[in-house]
C-alpha positions as CSV (number, residue, x, y, z in Angstrom):
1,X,-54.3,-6.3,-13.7
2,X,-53.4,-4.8,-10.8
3,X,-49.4,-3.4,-10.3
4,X,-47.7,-6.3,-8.1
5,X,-49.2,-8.5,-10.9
6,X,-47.5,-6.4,-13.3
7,X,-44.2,-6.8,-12.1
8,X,-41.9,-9.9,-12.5
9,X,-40.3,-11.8,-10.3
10,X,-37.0,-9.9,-11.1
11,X,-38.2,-6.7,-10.0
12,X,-39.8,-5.3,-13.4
13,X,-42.7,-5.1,-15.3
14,X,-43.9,-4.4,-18.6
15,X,-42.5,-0.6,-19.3
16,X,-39.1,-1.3,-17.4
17,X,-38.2,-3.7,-19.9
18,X,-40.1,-1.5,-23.0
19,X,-37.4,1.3,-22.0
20,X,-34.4,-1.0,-21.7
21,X,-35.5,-2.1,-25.0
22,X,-35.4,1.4,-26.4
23,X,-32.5,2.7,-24.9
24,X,-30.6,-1.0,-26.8
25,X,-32.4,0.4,-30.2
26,X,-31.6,4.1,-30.0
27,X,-27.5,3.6,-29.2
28,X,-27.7,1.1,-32.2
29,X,-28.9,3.6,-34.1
30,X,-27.0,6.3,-33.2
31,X,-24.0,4.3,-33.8
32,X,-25.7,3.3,-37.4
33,X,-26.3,7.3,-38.1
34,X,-22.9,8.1,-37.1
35,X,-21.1,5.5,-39.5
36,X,-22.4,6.3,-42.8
37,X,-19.8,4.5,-44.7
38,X,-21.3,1.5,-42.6
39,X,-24.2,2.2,-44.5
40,X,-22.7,3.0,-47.9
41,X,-20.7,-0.5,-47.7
42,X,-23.8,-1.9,-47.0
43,X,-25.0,-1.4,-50.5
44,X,-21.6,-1.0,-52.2
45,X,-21.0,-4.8,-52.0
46,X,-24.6,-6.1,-53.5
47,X,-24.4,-3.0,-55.7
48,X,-20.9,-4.0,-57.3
49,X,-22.6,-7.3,-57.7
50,X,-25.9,-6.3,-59.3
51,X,-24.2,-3.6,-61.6
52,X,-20.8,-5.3,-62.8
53,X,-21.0,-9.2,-62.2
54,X,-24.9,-10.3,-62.9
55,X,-24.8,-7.6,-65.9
56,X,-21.4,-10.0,-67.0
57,X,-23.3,-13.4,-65.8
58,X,-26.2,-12.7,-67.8
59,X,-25.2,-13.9,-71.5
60,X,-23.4,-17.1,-69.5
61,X,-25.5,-17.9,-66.9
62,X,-29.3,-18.7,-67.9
63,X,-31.7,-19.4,-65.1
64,X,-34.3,-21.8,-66.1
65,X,-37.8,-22.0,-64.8
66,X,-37.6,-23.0,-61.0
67,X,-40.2,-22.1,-57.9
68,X,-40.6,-19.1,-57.2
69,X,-40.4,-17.8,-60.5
70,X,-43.3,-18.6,-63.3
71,X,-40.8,-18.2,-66.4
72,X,-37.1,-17.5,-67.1
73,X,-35.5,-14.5,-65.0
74,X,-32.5,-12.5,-65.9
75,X,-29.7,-13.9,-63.9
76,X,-29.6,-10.1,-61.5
77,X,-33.5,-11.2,-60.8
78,X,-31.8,-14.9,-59.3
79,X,-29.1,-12.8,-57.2
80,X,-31.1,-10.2,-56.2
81,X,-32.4,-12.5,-52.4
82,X,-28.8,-13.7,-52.5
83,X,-27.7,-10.0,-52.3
84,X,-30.1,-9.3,-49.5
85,X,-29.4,-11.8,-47.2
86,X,-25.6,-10.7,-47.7
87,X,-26.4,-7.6,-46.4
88,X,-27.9,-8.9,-43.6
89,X,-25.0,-11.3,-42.9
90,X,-22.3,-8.3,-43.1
91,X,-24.3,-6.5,-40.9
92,X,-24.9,-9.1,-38.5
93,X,-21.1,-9.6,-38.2
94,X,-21.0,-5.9,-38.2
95,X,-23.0,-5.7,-35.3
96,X,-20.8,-8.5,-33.7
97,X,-17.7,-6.6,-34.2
98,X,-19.4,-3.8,-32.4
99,X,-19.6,-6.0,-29.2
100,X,-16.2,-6.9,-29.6
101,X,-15.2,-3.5,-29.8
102,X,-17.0,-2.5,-26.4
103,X,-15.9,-5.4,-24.5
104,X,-11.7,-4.5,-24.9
105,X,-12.8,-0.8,-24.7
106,X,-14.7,-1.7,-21.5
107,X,-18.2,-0.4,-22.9
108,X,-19.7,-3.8,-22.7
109,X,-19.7,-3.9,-19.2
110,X,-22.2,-1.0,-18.8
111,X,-24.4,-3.7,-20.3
112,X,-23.2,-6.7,-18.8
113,X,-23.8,-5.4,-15.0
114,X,-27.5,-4.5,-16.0
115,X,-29.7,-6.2,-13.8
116,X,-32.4,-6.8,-16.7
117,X,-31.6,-10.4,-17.4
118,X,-28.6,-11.3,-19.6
119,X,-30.8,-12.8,-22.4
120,X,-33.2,-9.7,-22.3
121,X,-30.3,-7.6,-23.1
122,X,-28.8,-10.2,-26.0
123,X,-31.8,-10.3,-28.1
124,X,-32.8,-6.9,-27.4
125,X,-29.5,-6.1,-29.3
126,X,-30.0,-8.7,-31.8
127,X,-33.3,-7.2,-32.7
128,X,-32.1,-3.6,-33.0
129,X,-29.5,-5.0,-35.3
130,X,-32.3,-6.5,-37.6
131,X,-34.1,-3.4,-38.1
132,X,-30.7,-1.6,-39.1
133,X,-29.9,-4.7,-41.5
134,X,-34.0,-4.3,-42.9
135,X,-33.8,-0.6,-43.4
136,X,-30.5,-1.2,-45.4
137,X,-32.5,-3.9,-47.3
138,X,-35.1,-2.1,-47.9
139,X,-32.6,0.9,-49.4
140,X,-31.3,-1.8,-51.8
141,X,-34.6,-3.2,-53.0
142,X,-35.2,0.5,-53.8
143,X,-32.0,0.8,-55.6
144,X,-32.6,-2.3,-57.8
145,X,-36.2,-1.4,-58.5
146,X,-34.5,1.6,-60.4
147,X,-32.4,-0.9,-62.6
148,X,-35.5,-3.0,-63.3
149,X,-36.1,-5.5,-61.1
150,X,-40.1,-5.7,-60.1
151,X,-40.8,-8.2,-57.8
152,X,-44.7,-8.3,-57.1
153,X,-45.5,-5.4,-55.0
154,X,-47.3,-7.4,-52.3
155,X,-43.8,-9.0,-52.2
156,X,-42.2,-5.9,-50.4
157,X,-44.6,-6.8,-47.4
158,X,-44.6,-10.3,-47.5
159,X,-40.7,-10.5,-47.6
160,X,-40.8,-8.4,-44.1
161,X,-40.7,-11.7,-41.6
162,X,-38.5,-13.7,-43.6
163,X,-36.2,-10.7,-43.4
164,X,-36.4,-10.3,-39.3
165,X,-36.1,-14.1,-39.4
166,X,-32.8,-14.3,-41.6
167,X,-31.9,-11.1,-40.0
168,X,-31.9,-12.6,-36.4
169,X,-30.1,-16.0,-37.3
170,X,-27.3,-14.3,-39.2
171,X,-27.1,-11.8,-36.5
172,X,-27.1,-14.4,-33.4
173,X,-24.8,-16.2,-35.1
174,X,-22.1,-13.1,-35.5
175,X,-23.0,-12.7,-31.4
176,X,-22.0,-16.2,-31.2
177,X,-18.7,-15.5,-33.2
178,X,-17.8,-12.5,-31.0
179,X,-18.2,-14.2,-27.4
180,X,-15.5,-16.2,-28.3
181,X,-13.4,-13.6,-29.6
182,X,-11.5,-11.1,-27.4
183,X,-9.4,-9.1,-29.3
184,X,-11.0,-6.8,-32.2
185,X,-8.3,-7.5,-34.5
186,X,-8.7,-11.5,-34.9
187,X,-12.6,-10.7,-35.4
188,X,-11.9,-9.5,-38.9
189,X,-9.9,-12.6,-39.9
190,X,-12.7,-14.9,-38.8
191,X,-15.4,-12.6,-40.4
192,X,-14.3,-13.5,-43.7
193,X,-13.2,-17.1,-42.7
194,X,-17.3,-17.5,-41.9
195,X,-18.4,-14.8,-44.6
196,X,-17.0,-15.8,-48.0
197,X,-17.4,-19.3,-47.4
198,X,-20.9,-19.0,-46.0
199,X,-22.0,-16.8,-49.3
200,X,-20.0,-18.3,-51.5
201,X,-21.3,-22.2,-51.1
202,X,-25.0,-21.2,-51.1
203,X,-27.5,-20.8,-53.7
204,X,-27.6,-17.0,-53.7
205,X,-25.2,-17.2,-56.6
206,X,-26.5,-20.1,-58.6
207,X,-29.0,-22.8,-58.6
208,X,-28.1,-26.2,-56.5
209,X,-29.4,-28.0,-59.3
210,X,-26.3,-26.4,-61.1
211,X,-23.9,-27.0,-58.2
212,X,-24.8,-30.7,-58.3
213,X,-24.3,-31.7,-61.7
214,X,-20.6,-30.1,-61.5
215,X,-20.0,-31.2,-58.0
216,X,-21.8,-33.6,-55.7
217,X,-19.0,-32.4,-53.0
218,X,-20.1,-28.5,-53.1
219,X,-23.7,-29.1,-53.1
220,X,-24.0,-31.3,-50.1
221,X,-21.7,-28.3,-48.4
222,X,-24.4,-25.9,-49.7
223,X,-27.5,-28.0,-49.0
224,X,-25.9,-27.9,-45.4
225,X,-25.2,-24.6,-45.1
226,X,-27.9,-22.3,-43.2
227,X,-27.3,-19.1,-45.3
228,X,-28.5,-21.0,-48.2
229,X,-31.9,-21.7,-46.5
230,X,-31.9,-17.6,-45.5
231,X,-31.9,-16.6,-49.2
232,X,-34.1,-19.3,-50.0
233,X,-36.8,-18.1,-47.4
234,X,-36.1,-14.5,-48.8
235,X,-36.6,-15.7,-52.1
236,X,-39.8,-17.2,-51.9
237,X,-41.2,-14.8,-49.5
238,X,-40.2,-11.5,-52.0
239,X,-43.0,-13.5,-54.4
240,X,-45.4,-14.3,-51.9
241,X,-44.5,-17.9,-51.5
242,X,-43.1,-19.9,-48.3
243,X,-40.4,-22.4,-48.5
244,X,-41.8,-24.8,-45.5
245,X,-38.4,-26.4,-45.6
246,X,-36.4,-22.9,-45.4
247,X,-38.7,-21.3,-42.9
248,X,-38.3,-24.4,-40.2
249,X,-34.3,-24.5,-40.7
250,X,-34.0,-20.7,-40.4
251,X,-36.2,-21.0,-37.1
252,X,-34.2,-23.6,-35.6
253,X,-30.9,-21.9,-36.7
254,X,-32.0,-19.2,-34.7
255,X,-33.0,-20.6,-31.9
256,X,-29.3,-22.9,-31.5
257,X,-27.8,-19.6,-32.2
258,X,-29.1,-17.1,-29.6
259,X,-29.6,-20.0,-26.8
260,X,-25.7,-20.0,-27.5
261,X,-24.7,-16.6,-27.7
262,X,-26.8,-16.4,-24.3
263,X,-25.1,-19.2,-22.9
264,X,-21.3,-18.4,-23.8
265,X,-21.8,-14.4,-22.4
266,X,-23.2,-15.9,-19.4
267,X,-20.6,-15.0,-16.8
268,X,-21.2,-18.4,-14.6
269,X,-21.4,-21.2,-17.9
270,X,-20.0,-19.2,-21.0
271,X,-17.0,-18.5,-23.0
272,X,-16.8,-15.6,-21.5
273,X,-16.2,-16.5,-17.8
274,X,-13.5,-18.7,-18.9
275,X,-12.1,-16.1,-20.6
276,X,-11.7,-13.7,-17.9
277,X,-14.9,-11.8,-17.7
278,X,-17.3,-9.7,-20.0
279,X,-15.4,-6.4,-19.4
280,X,-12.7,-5.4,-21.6
């Protein structure tokens, strides 16, 4: 291929955009190296959770046999995916508060006025965030090995793509969030108005089946909610299974999500040309 061919109609070609792409990964994770207690929260939260309340859960809270598992599992064995795609939603709103940040410092516009296109610049964000949210998964995993939990080993590989693709969706939907949020301090009040909620009514705590014999209500809320198809996906994958079902909603959910968060930080259609601007 010759060079002209190379080169795209906006100018440039394959290693223009490689090097945009690293220069989006290494401030990401400079920014991850130089916040270490954004990397001890990380694991705090599932920690507390795998330490205090499964070890509390267990005498009350029996999990039966359902797919993936091939017998009954300790009730820290059913929270364990739960706890992972957690992670990855904090982080993804994490990430999100980040952009927030750089816009009202002014930051964002560095990479606003880039003239690589806008959506090259979104996702190439989007997908440095998902390797920061995997290595903090992976950390976890790890940690919970230690305290006994064994999934197959093949299942440390085969959980890889569901965690890029639950990593993405959570994390294109926190980019989402922060387009139409201008001031840093109202982020934090709507990351726990989406956070809790989205956790919370899902099945990385319990079984449906459990949430719809006590309430018919809740379970339609958490067959409807997308982080509930994200740990599912995980949960299956981290035994070398594949929830069809999981894997195409997680798919779509990514795809609305990013075509919006491209949409609303486009300075001509989105949120934030009617908001005055991507700068800060």
């Amino acid at each position: 291929m010759s060079v002209p061919q190379a080169i795209g109609r906006d100018g440039f070609g394959p290693l223009q955009y490689l090097i945009c792409l690293r220069g989006i990964a290494w401030r990401e994770a400079l920014r991850f190296v130089h916040q270490r207690e954004r990397f001890i929260s990380a694991l705090v939260r599932p920690l507390v959770w795998l330490f205090i309340f499964a070890a509390g859960f267990r005498q009350i809270l029996g999990v039966s046999i359902i797919p993936p598992y091939q017998t009954y599992v300790l009730y820290e064995v059913y929270v364990t995916p739960g706890l992972i795609a957690m992670i990855q939603l904090f982080n993804g709103m994490q990430s999100s508060l980040s952009m927030v940040y750089d816009r009202e410092m002014g930051n964002m516009r560095m990479l606003l006025v880039s003239p690589f296109p806008r959506w090259y610049l979104l996702t190439s964000k989007l997908l440095a965030s998902t390797v920061v949210s995997i290595l903090q998964v992976y950390a976890y995993l790890f940690i919970a090995w230690l305290w006994g939990i064994e999934p197959p080993l093949w299942g440390y590989v085969s959980v890889l793509p569901a965690l890029a693709l639950s990593g993405m969706m959570l994390g294109s939907l926190g980019m989402l969030l922060s387009s139409a949020i201008r001031q840093l301090e109202n982020f934090a009040g709507v990351m726990n108005f989406v956070i809790f909620p989205m956790f919370f009514a899902s099945s990385a705590l319990y079984p449906l089946w459990l949430v719809q014999q006590s309430s018919p209500v809740v379970y339609t809320i958490c067959w409807l909610n997308p982080f509930t198809y994200a740990v599912e996906l995980i949960r299956f994958a981290l035994y070398i299974e594949i929830d069809r079902l999981s894997l195409a909603v997680v798919v779509v959910m990514t795809t609305v999500f990013t075509t919006g968060a491209i949409i609303a930080y486009d300075p001509a259609r989105g949120l934030i040309a009617r908001r005055g601007g991507g700068g800060g």
